[in-house]
Z-matrix of the N, CA and C atoms (Angstrom, degrees):
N
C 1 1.452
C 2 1.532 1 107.44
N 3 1.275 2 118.36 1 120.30
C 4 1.254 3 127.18 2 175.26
C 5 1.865 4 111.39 3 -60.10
N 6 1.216 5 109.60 4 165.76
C 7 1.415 6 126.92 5 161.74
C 8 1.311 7 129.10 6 -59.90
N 9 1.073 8 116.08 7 -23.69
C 10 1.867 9 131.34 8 -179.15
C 11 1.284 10 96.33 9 -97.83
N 12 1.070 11 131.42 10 -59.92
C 13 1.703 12 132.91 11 167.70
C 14 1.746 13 117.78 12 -36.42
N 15 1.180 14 94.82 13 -58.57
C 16 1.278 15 100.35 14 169.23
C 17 1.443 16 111.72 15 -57.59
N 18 0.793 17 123.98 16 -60.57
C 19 1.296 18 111.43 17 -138.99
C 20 1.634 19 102.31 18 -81.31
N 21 1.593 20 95.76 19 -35.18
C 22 1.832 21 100.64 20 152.31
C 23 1.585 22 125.90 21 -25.58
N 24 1.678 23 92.06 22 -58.87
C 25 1.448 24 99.25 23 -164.28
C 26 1.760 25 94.76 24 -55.23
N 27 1.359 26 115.51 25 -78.65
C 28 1.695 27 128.07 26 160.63
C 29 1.705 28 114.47 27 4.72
N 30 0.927 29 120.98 28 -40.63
C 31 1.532 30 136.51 29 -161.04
C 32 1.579 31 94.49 30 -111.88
N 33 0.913 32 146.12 31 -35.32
C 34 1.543 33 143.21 32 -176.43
C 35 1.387 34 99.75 33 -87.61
N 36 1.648 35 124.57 34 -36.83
C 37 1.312 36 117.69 35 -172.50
C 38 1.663 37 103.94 36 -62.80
N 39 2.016 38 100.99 37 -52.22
C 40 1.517 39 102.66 38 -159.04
C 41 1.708 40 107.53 39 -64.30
N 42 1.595 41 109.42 40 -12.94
C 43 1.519 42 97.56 41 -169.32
C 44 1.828 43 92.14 42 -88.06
N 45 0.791 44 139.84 43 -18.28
C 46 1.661 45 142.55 44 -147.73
C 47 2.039 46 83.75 45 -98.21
N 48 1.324 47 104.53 46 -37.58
C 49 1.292 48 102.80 47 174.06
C 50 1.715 49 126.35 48 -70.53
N 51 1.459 50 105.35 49 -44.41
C 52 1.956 51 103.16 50 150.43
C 53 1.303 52 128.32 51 -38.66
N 54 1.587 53 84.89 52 -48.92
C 55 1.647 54 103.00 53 -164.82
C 56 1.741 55 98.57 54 -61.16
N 57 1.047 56 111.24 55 -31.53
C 58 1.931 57 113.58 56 -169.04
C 59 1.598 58 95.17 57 -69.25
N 60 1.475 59 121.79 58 -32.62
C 61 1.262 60 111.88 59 -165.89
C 62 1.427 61 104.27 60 -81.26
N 63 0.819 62 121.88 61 -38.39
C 64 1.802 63 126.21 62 175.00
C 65 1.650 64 108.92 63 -60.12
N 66 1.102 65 130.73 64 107.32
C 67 1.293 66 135.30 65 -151.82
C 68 1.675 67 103.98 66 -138.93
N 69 1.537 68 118.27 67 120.58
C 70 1.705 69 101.24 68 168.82
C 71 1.990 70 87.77 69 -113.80
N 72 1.527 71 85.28 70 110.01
C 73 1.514 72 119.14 71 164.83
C 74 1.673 73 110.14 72 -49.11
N 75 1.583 74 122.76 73 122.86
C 76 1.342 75 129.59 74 178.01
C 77 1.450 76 97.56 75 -106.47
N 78 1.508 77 102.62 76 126.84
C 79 1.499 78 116.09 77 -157.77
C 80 1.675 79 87.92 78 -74.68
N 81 1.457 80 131.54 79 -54.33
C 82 1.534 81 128.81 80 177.34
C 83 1.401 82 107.18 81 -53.06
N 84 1.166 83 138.78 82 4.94
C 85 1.833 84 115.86 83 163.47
C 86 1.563 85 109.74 84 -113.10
N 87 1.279 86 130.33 85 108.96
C 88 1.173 87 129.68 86 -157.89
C 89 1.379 88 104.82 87 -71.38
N 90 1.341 89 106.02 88 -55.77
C 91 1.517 90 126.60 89 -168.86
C 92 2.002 91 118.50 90 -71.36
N 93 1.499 92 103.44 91 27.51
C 94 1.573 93 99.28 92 -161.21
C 95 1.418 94 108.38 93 119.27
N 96 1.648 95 106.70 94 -179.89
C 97 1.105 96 99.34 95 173.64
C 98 1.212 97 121.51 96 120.27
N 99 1.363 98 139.80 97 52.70
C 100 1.633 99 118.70 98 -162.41
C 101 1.343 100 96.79 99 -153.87
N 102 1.645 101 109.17 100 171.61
C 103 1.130 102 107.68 101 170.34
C 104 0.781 103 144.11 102 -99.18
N 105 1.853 104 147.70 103 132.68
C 106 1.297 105 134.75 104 -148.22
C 107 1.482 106 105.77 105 -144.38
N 108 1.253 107 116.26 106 175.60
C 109 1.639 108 119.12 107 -178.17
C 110 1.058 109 106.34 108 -112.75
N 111 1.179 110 137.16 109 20.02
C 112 1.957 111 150.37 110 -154.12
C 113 1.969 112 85.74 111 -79.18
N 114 1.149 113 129.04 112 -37.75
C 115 1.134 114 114.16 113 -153.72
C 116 1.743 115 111.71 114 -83.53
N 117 1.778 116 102.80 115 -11.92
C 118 1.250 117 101.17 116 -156.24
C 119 1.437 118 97.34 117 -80.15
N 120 1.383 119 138.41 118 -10.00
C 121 1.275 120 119.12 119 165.30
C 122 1.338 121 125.06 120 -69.89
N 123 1.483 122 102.00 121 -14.78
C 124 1.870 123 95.66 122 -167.40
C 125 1.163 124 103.40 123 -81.70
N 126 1.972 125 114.97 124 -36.51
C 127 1.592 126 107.17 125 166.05
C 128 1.541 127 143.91 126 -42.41
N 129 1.640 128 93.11 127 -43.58
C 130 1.296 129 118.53 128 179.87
C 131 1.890 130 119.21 129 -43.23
N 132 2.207 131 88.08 130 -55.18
C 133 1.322 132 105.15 131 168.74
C 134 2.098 133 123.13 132 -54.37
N 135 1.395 134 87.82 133 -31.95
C 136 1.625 135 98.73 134 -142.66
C 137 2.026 136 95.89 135 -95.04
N 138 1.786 137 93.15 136 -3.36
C 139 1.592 138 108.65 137 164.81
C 140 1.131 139 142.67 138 -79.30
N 141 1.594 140 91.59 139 -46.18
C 142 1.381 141 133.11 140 151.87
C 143 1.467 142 127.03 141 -47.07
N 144 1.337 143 120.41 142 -44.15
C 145 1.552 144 116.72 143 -156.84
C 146 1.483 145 97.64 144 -141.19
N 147 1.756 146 114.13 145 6.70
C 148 1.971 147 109.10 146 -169.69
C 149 1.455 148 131.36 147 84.26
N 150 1.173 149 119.84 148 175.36
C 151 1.278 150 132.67 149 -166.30
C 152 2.075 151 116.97 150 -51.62
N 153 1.776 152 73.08 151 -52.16
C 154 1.560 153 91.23 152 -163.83
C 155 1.889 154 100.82 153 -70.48
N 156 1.047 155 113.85 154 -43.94
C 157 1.946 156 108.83 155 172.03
C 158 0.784 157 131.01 156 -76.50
N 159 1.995 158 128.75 157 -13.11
C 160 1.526 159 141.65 158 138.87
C 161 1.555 160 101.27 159 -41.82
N 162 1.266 161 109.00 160 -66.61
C 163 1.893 162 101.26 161 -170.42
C 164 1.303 163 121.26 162 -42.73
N 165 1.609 164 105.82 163 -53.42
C 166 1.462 165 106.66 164 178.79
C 167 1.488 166 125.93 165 -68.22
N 168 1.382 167 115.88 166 -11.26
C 169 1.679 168 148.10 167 -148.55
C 170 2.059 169 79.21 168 -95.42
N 171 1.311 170 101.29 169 -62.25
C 172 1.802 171 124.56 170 -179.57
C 173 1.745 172 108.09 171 -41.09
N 174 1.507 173 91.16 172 -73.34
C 175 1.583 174 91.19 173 -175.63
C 176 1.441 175 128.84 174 -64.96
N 177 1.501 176 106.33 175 -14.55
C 178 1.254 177 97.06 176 -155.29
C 179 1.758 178 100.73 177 -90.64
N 180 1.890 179 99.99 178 -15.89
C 181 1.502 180 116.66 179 167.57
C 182 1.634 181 120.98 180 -67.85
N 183 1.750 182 109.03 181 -19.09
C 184 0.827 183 106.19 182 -172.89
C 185 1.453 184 112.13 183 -85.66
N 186 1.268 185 114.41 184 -43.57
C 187 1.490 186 116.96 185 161.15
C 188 1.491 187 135.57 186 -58.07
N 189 1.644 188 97.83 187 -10.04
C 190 2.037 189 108.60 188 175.74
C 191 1.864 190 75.85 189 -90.68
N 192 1.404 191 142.76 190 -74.15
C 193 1.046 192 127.65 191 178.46
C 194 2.374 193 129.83 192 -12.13
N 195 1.193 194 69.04 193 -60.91
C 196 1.415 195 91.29 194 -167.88
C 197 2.138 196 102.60 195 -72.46
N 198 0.756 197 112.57 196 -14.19
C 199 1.642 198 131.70 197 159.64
C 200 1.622 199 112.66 198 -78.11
N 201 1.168 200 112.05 199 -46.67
C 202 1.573 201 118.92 200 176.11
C 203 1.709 202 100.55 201 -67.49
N 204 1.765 203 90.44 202 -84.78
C 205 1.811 204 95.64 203 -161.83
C 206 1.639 205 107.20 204 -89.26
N 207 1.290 206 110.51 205 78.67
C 208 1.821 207 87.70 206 -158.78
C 209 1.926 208 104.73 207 -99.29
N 210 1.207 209 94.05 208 122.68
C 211 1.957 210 112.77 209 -166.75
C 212 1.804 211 90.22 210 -107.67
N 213 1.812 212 97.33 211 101.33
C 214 1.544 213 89.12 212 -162.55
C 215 1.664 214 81.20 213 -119.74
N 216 1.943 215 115.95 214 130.74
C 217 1.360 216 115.80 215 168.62
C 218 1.350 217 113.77 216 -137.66
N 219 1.704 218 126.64 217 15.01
C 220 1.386 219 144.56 218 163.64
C 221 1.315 220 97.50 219 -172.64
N 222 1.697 221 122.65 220 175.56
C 223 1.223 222 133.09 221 -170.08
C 224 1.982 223 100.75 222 -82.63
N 225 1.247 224 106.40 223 -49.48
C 226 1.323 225 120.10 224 177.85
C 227 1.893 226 118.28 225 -53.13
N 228 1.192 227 90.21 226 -34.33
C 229 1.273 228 103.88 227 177.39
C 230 1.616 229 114.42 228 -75.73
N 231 1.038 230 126.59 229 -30.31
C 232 1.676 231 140.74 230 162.89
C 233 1.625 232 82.02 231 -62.63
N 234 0.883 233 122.13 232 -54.09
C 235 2.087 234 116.59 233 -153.36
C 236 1.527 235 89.27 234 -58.76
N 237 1.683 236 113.23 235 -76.79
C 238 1.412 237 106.65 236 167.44
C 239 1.651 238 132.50 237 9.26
N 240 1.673 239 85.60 238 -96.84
C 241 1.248 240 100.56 239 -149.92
C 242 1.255 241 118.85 240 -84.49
N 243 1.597 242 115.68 241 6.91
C 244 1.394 243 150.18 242 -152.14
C 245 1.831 244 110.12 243 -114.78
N 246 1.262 245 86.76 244 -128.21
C 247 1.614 246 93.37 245 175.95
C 248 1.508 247 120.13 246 -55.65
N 249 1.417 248 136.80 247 -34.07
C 250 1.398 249 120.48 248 159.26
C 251 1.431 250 132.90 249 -67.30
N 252 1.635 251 102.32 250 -47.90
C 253 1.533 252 94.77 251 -167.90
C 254 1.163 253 109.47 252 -67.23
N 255 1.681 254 124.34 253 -3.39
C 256 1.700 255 117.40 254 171.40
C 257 1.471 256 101.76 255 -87.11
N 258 1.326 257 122.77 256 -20.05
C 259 1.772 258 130.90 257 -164.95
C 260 1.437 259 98.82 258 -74.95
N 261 1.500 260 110.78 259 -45.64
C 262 1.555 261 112.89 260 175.19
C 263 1.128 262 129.44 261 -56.64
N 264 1.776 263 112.38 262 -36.70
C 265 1.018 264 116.33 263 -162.80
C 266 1.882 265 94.88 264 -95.67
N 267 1.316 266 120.79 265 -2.15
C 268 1.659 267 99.34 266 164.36
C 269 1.362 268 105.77 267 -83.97
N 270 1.696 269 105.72 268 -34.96
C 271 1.813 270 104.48 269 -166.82
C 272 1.965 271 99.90 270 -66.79
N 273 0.684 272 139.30 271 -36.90
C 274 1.685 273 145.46 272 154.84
C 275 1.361 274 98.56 273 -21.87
N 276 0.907 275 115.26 274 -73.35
C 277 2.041 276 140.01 275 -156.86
C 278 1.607 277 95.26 276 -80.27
N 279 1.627 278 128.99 277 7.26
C 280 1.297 279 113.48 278 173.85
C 281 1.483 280 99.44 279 -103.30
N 282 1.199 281 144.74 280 5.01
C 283 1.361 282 136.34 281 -131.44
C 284 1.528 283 82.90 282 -99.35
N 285 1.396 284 130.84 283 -15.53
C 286 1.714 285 136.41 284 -177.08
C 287 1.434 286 93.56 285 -92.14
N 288 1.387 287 142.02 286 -21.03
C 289 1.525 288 129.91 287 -147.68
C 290 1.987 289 87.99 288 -79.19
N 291 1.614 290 84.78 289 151.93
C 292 1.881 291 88.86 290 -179.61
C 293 1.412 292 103.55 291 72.06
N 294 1.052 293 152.11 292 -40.68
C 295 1.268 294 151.98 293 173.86
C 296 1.495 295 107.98 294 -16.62
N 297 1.624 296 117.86 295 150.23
C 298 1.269 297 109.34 296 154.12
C 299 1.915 298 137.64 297 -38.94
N 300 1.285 299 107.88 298 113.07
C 301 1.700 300 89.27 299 -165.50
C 302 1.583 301 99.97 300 -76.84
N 303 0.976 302 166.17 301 -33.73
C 304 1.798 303 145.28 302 -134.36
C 305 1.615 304 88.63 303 179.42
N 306 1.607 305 95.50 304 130.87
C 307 1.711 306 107.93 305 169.25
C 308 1.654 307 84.37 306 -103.41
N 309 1.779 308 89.23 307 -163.02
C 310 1.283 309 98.08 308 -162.55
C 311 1.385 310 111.91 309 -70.83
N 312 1.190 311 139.04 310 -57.33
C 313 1.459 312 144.52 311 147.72
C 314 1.334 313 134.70 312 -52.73
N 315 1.513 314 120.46 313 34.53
C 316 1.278 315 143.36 314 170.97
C 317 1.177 316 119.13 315 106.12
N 318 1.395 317 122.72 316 -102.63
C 319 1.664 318 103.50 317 -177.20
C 320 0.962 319 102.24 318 -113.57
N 321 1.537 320 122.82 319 137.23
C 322 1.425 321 140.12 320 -173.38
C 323 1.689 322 105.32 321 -38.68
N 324 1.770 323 121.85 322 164.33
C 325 0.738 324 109.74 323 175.96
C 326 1.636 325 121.21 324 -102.99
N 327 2.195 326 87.92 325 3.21
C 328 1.531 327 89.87 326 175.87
C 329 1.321 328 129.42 327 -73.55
N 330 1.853 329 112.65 328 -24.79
C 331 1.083 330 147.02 329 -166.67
C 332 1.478 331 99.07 330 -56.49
N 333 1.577 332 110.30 331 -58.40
C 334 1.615 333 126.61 332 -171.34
C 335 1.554 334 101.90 333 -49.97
N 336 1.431 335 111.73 334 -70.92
C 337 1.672 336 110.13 335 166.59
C 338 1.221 337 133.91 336 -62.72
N 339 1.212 338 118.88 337 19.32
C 340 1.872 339 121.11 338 155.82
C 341 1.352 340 96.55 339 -120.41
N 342 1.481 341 128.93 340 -15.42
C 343 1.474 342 119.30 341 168.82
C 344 2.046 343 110.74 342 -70.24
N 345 1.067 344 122.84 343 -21.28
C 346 1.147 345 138.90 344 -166.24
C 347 1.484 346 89.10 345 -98.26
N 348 1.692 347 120.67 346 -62.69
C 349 1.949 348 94.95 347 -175.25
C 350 1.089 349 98.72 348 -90.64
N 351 1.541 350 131.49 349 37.31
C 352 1.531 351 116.17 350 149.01
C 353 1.762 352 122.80 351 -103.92
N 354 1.265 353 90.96 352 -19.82
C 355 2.057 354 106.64 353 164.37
C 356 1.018 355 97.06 354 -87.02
N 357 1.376 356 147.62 355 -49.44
C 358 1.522 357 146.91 356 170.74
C 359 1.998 358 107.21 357 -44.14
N 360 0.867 359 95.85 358 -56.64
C 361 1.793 360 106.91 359 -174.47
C 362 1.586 361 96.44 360 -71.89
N 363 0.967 362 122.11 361 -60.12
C 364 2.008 363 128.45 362 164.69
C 365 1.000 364 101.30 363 -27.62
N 366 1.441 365 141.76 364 -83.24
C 367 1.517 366 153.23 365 -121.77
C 368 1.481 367 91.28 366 -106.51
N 369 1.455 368 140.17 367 -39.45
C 370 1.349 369 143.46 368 179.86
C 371 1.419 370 100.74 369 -61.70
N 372 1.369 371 127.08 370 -66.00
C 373 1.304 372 136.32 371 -171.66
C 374 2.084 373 115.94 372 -41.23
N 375 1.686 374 80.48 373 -54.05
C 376 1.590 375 100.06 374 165.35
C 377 1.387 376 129.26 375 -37.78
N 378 1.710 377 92.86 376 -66.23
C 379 1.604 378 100.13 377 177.40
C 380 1.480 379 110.17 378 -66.95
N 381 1.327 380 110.11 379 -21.75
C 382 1.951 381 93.69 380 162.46
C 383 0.957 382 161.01 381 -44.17
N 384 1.638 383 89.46 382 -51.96
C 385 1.484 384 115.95 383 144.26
C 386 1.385 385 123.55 384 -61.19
N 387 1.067 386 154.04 385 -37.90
C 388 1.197 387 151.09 386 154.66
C 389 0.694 388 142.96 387 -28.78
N 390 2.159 389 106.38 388 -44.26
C 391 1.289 390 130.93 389 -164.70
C 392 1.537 391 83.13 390 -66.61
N 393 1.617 392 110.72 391 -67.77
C 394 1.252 393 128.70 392 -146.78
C 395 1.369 394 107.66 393 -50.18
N 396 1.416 395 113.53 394 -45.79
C 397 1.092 396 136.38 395 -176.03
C 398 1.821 397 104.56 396 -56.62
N 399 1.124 398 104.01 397 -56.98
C 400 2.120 399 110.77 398 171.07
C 401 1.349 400 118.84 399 -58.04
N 402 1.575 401 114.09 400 -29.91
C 403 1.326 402 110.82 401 175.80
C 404 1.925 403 100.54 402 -89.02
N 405 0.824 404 142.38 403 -36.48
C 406 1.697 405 140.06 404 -173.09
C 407 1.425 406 94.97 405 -71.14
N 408 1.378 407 117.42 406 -55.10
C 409 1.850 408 104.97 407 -160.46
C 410 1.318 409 104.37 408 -126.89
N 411 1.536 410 145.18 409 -12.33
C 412 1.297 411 127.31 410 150.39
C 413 1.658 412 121.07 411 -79.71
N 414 1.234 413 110.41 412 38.08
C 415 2.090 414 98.51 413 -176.09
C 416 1.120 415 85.31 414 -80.30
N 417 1.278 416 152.54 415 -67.78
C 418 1.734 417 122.94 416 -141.98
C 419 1.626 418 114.47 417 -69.07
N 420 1.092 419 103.42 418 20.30
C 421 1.763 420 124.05 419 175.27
C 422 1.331 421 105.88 420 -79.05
N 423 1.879 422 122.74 421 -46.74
C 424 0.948 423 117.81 422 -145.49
C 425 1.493 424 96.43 423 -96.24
N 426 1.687 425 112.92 424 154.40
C 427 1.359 426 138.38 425 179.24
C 428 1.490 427 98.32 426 -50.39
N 429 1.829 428 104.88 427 134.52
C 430 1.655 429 104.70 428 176.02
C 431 1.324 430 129.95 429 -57.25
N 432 1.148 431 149.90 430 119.13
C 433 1.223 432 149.05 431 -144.82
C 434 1.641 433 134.69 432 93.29
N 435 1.899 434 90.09 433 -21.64
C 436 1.982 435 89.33 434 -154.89
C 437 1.824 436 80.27 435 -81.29
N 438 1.331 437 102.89 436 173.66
C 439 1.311 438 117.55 437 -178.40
C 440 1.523 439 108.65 438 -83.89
N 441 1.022 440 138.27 439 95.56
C 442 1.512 441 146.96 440 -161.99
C 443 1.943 442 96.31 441 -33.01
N 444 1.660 443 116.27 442 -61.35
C 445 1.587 444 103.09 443 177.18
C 446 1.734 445 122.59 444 -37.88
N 447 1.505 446 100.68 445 -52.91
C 448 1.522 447 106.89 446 160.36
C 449 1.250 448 127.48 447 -24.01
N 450 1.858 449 115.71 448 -49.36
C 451 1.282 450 118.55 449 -162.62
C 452 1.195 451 111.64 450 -91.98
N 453 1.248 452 123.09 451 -30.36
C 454 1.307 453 123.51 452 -172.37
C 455 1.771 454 104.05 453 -87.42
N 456 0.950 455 103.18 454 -45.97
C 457 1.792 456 100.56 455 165.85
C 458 1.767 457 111.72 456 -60.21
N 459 1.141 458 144.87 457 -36.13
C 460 1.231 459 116.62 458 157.69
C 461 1.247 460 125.87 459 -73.25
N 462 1.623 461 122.51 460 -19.40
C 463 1.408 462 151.38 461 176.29
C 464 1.756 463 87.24 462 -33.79
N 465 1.306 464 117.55 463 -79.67
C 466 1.439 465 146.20 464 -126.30
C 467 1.727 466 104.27 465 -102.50
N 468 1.460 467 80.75 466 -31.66
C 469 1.722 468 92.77 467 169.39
C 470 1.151 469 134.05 468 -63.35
N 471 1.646 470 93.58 469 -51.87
C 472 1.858 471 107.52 470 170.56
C 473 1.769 472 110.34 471 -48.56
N 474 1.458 473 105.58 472 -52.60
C 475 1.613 474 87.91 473 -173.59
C 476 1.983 475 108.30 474 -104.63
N 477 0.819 476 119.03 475 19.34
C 478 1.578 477 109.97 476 153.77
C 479 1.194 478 139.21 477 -108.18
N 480 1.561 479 106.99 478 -8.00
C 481 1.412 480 117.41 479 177.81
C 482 1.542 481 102.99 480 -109.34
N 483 1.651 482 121.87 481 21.97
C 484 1.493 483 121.14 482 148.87
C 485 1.533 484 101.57 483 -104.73
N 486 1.419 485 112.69 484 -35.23
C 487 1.362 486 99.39 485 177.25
C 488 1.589 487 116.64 486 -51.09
N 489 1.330 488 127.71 487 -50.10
C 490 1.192 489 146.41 488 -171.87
C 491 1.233 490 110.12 489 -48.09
N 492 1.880 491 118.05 490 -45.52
C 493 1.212 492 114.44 491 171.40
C 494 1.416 493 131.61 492 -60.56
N 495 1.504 494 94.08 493 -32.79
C 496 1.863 495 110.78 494 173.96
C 497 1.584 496 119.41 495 -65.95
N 498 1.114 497 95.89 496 -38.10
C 499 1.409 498 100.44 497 175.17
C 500 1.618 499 127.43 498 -80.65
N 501 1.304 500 99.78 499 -34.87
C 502 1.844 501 101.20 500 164.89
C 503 1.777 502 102.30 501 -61.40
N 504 1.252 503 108.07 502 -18.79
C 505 1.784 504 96.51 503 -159.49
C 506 1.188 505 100.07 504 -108.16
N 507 1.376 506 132.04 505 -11.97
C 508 1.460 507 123.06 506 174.80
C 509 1.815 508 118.27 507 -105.58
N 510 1.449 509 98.91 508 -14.23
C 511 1.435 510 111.42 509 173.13
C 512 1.630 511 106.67 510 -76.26
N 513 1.617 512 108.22 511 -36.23
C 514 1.553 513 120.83 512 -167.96
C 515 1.897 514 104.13 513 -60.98
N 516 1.969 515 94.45 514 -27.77
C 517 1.870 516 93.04 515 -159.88
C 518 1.645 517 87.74 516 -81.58
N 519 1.746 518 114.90 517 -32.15
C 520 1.446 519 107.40 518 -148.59
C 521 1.841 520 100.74 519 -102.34
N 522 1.577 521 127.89 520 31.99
C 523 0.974 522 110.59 521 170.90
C 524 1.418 523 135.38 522 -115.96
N 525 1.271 524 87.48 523 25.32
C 526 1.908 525 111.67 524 153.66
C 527 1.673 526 112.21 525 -55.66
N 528 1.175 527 95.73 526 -56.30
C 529 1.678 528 127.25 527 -163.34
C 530 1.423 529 114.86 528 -76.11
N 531 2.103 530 108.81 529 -31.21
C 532 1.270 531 113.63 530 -168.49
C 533 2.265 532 106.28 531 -91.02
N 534 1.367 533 96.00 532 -23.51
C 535 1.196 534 102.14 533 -177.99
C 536 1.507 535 119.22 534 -88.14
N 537 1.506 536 117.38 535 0.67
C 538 1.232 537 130.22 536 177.44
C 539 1.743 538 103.17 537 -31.15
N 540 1.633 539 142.79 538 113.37
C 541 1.111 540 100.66 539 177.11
C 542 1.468 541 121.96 540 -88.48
N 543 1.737 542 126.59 541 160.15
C 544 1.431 543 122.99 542 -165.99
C 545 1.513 544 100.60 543 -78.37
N 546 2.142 545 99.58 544 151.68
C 547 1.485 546 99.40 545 -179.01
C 548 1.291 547 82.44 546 -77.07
């Protein structure tokens, strides 16, 4: 791993790590839950350089994460909700890396639609882990009666499928800037 890479990766983690602290709180999830921009650095990285340096770009945020806010209720459950579901969501966000950089009138328009099923494939992968993760070790969360899959799938829903929107729409304005390629 080169020095520019690195130090990339380093700089995407610490901003993805601000970004976690800046939080708009959803008054319906009691237990957590909100929406944040923490992810748009790992994309940025994992756009830039592919699958395989998003993952590592992911986990290694997930564990500076998991040091900050750490919500610990089994060992597996840290594995979860921690170092993969951020690992997934860079390896998701690589599916553009290597891609054509610039059509003729700026950035291709294929680029835009693998940037979209690569936050789409990111953020899907994520909430997978989550789900799974909400139904194994958050059930005594869920309301008496509701069907625990129920809960954790709207659980996870409410705040990743706004994240998802933010991120297709702010990656879409900033990927002039994100595909720059490095000297």
């Amino acid at each position: 791993m080169n020095i520019r890479l690195f130090t990339e990766i380093s700089l995407s983690v610490a901003l993805a790590a601000v970004l976690g602290l800046i939080k708009i709180p959803l008054p319906h999830l009691l237990y957590g839950g909100s929406v944040s921009l923490e992810a748009l650095p790992i994309f940025v990285v994992a756009f830039r350089h592919g699958g395989r340096v998003g993952l590592v770009t992911g986990v290694v945020y997930g564990l500076i994460d998991f040091l900050l806010k750490p919500i610990i209720v089994h060992p597996i459950q840290v594995f979860l909700d921690y170092p993969l579901a951020f690992g997934l969501l860079g390896l998701g966000g690589g599916w553009v890396g290597g891609f054509g950089r610039k059509g003729e009138g700026g950035i291709d328009w294929r680029l835009r639609i693998l940037g979209v099923a690569g936050i789409s494939v990111g953020n899907g992968m994520r909430f997978a882990v989550h789900f799974l993760s909400g139904m194994v070790f958050f059930a005594s969360y869920a309301p008496q009666g509701q069907p625990i899959w129920f809960y954790s799938l709207t659980y996870n829903a409410s705040y990743i499928i706004p994240q998802l929107v933010f991120h297709i729409l702010l990656l879409q304005t900033m990927l002039k800037l994100i595909m720059l390629k490095p000297q």
